[in-house]
C-alpha distance (Angstrom), angle and dihedral (degrees) to the residues before:
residue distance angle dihedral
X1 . . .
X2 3.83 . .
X3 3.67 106.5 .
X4 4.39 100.4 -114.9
X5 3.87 112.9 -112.8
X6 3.73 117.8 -119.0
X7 3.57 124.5 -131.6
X8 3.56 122.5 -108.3
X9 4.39 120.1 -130.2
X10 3.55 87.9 -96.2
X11 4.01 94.5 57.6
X12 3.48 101.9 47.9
X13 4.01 85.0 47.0
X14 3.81 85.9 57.7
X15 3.93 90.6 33.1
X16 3.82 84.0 62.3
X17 3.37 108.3 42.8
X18 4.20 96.2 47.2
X19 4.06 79.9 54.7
X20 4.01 92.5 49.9
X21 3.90 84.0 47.7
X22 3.56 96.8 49.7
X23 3.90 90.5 44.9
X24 3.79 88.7 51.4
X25 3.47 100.8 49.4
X26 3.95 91.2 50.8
X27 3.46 85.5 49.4
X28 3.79 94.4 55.0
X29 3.71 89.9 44.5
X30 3.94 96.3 53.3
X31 4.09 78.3 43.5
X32 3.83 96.6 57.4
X33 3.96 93.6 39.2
X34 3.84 86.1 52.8
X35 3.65 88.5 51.6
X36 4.30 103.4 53.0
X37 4.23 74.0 45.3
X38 3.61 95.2 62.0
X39 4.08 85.5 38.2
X40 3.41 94.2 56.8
X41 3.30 103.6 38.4
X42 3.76 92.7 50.9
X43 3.74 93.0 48.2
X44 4.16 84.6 52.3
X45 4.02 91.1 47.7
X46 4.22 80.8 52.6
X47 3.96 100.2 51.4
X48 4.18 81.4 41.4
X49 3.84 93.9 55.5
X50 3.84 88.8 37.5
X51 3.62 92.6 51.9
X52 3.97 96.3 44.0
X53 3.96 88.3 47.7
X54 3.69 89.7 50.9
X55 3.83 94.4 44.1
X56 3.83 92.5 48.6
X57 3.99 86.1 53.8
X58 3.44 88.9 47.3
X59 3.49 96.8 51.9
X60 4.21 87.1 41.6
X61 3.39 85.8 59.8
X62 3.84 125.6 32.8
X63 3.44 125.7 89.5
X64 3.62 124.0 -81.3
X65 4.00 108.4 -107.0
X66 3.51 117.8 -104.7
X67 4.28 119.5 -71.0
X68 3.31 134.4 -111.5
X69 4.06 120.2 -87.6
X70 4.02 103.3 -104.0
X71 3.82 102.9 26.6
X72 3.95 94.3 73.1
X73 4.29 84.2 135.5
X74 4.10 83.1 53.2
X75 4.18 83.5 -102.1
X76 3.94 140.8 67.4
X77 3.56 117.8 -103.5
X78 3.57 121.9 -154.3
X79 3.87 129.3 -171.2
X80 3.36 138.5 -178.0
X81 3.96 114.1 -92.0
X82 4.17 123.9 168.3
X83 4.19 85.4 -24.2
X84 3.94 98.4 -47.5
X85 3.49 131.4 105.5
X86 3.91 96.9 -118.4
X87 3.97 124.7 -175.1
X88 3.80 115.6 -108.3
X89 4.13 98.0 -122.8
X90 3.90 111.6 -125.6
X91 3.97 128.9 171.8
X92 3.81 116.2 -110.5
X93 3.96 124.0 -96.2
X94 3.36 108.4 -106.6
X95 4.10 115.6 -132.6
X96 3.77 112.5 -63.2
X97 3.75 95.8 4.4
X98 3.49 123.4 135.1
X99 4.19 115.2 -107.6
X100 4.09 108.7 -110.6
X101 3.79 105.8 -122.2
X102 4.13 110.6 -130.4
X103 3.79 113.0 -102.1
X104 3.87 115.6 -120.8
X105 3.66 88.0 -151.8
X106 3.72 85.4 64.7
X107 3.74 85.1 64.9
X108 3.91 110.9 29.4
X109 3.68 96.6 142.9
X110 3.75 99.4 50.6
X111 3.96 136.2 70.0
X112 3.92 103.7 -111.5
X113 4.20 119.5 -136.3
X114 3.51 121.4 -165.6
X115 3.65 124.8 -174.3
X116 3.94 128.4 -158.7
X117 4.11 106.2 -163.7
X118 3.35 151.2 158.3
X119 3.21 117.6 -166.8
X120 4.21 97.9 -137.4
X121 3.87 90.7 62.8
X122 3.08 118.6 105.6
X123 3.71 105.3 -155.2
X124 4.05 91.6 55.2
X125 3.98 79.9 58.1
X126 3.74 89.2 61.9
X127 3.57 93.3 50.9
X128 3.66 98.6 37.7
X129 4.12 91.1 55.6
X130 3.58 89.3 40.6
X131 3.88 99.8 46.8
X132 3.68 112.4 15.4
X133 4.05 98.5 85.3
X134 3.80 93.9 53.9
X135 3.96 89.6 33.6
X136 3.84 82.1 61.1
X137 3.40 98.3 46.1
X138 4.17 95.3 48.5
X139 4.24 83.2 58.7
X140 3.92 90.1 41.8
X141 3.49 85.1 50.0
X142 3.71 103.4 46.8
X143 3.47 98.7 -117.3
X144 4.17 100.2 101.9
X145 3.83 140.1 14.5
X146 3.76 124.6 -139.1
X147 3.14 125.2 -144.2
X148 4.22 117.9 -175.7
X149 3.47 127.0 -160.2
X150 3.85 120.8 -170.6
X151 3.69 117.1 -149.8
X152 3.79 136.9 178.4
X153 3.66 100.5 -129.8
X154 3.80 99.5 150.6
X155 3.26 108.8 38.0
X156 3.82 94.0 143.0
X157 3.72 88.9 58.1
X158 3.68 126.7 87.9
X159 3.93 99.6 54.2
X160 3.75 85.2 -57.3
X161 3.91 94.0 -72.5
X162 3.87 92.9 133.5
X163 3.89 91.6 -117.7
X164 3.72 95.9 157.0
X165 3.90 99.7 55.0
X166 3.86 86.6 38.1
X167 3.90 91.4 56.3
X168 3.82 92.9 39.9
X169 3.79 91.0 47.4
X170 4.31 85.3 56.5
X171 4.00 83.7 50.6
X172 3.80 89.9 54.4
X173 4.29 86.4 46.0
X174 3.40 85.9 54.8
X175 4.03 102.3 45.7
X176 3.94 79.2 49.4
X177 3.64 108.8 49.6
X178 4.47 105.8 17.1
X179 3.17 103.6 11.1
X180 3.82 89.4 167.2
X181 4.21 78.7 80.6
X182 3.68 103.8 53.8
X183 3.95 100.3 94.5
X184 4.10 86.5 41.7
X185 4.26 87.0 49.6
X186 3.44 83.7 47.8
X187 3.48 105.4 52.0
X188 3.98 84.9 41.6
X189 3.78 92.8 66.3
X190 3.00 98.9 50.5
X191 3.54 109.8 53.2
X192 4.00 89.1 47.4
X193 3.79 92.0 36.8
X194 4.19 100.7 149.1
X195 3.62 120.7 -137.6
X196 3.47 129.8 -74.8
X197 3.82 90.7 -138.6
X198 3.54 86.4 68.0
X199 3.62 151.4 29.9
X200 3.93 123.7 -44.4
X201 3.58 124.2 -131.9
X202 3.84 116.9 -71.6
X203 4.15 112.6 -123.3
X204 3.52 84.3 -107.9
X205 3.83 87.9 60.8
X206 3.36 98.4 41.7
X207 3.77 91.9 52.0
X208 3.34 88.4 62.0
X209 3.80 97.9 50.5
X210 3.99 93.6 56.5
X211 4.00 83.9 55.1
X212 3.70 95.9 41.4
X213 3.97 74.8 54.4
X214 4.08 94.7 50.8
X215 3.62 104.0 -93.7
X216 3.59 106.5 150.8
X217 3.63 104.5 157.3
X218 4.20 106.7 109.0
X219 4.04 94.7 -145.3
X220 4.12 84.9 80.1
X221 3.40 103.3 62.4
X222 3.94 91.4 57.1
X223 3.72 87.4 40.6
X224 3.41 93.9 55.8
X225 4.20 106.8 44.6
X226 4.17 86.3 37.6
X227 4.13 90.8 52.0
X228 3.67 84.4 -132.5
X229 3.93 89.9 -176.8
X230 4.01 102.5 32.3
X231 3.51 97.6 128.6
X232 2.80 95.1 41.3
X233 3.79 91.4 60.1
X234 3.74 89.0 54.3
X235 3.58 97.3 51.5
X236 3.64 100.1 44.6
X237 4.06 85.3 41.3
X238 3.83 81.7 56.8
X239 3.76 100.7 51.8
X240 3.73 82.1 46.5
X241 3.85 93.9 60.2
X242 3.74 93.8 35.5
X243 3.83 104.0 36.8
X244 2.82 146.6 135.3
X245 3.56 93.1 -147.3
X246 3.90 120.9 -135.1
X247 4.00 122.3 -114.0
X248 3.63 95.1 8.8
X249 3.23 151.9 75.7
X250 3.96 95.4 -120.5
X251 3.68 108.0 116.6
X252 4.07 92.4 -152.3
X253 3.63 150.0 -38.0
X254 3.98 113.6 -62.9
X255 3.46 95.2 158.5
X256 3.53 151.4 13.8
X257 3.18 122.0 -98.6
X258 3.89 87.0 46.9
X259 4.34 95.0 178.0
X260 3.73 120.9 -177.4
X261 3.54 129.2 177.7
X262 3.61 113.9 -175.8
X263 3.90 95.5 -6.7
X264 3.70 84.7 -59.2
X265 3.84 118.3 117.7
X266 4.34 112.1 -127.3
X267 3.40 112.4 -133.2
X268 3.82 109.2 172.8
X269 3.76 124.3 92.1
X270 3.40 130.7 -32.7
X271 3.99 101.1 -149.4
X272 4.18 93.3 37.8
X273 3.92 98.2 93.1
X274 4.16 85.1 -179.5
X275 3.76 85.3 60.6
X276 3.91 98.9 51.7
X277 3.38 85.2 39.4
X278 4.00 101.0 50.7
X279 4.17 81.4 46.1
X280 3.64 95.8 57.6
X281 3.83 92.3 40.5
X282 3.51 90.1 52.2
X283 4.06 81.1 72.8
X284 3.01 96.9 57.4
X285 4.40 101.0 75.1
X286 3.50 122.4 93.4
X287 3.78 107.7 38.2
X288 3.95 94.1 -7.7
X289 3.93 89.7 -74.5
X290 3.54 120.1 63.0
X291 3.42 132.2 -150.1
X292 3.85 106.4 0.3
X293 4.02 99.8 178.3
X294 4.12 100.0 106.8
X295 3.60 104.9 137.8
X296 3.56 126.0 -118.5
């Protein structure tokens, strides 16, 4: 085997200055690319935060999409008809309109409820199990209208999986397409209402609740896993919260559940039913209704 030269001062020198020159110009290469990198990635980070900034003004801005049939006033409103608590038809808002507050006039000879809820809070499930039954049987009976508003108070609750305008948006599905079901919906969220410590139901879920509650009619389930009425949620959950509120003298929603009887707010317990129930009776002097001067 041929013995292997060695290299002279001068070579290695030259040796180790082509590899310092080929080091440095991968270096500068890997430099550059890192560069048009940063570039790019800052000019993608720009159209992002443009394109968030513009959607949030476009979502500030546009019109709320177009209401549920039967909650024109922002609520339900059910009467008494042939010994049922029946809801009071009314055409749907179209998008951006203003709701159409009920007229007591409509109702002069009856005590009027109205009810402020969301359907994640837990203190509107104590007075919804305590109260709703004989709510529903002082509209059945003639005696009171109810009028239900659902709002979107918590929407931070629930691990932050928007369970409370999900669930009212399936209230407004059903007030739309059977509204025969509402008061039965109703009644079903609350008495399985899920803790706000955790997570809410999933649409899935809660399409399975209205059924296990007798809805029937096949128009819910899409309404209900498309949020056909979400804005609508927020905008009426903003009136809500902003006001003023109709027929009373209530400047806004602070609080869920917001309950008026008459225009007047009820303050007592919410697990007494003889104490709601004294409250709305106390309406009912002088010409059956009370004191009918709430302000509009």
């Amino acid at each position: 085997m041929a013995q292997q030269q060695k290299l002279t001062r001068d070579q290695k020198r030259e040796l180790a200055r082509e590899m310092a020159r080929a080091e440095r110009e991968k270096r500068l290469k890997s430099q550059a690319r890192n560069r048009i990198l940063i570039r790019v990635g800052a000019t993608v980070g720009v159209i992002a935060l443009l394109a968030a900034v513009g959607g949030g003004i476009w979502l500030a801005t546009r019109p709320a999409g177009p209401g549920p049939v039967n909650m024109a006033s922002d609520g339900v409103v059910f009467q008494g008809v042939d010994g049922e608590a029946t809801v009071v038809e009314t055409r749907a808002l179209e998008s951006g309109e203003n709701p159409i507050p009920t007229d007591p006039s409509d109702f002069d000879d009856v005590v009027r409820i109205v009810t402020y809820l969301d359907f994640g809070c837990p203190y509107c499930a104590q007075f919804e199990t305590t109260n709703a039954a004989q709510i529903e049987e002082l509209v059945a009976d003639g005696v009171a209208t109810l009028e239900v508003h659902p709002i979107n108070l918590l929407k931070n609750a629930f691990l932050g999986d928007r369970y409370s305008a999900r669930s009212a948006n399936a209230s407004a599905c059903v007030a739309a397409y059977e509204p025969s079901k509402f008061l039965d919906v109703s009644a079903a969220f609350f008495a399985q209402q899920p803790a706000e410590s955790g997570n809410g139901f999933t649409n899935r879920e809660i399409v399975d609740l209205v059924k296990g509650a007798g809805v029937t009619e096949s128009r819910v389930e899409g309404c209900i896993t498309g949020e056909e009425f979400k804005d609508w949620v927020e905008a009426a959950t903003l009136r809500a919260l902003t006001g003023p509120l109709p027929n009373t003298k209530e400047a806004r929603v602070t609080g869920t559940p917001t309950i008026l009887v008459n225009g007047e707010r009820y303050v007592g317990s919410l697990t007494n039913p003889a104490e709601f129930r004294a409250f709305v009776e106390s309406f009912r002097t002088d010409s059956g209704t009370g004191d009918d001067s709430a302000e509009e």
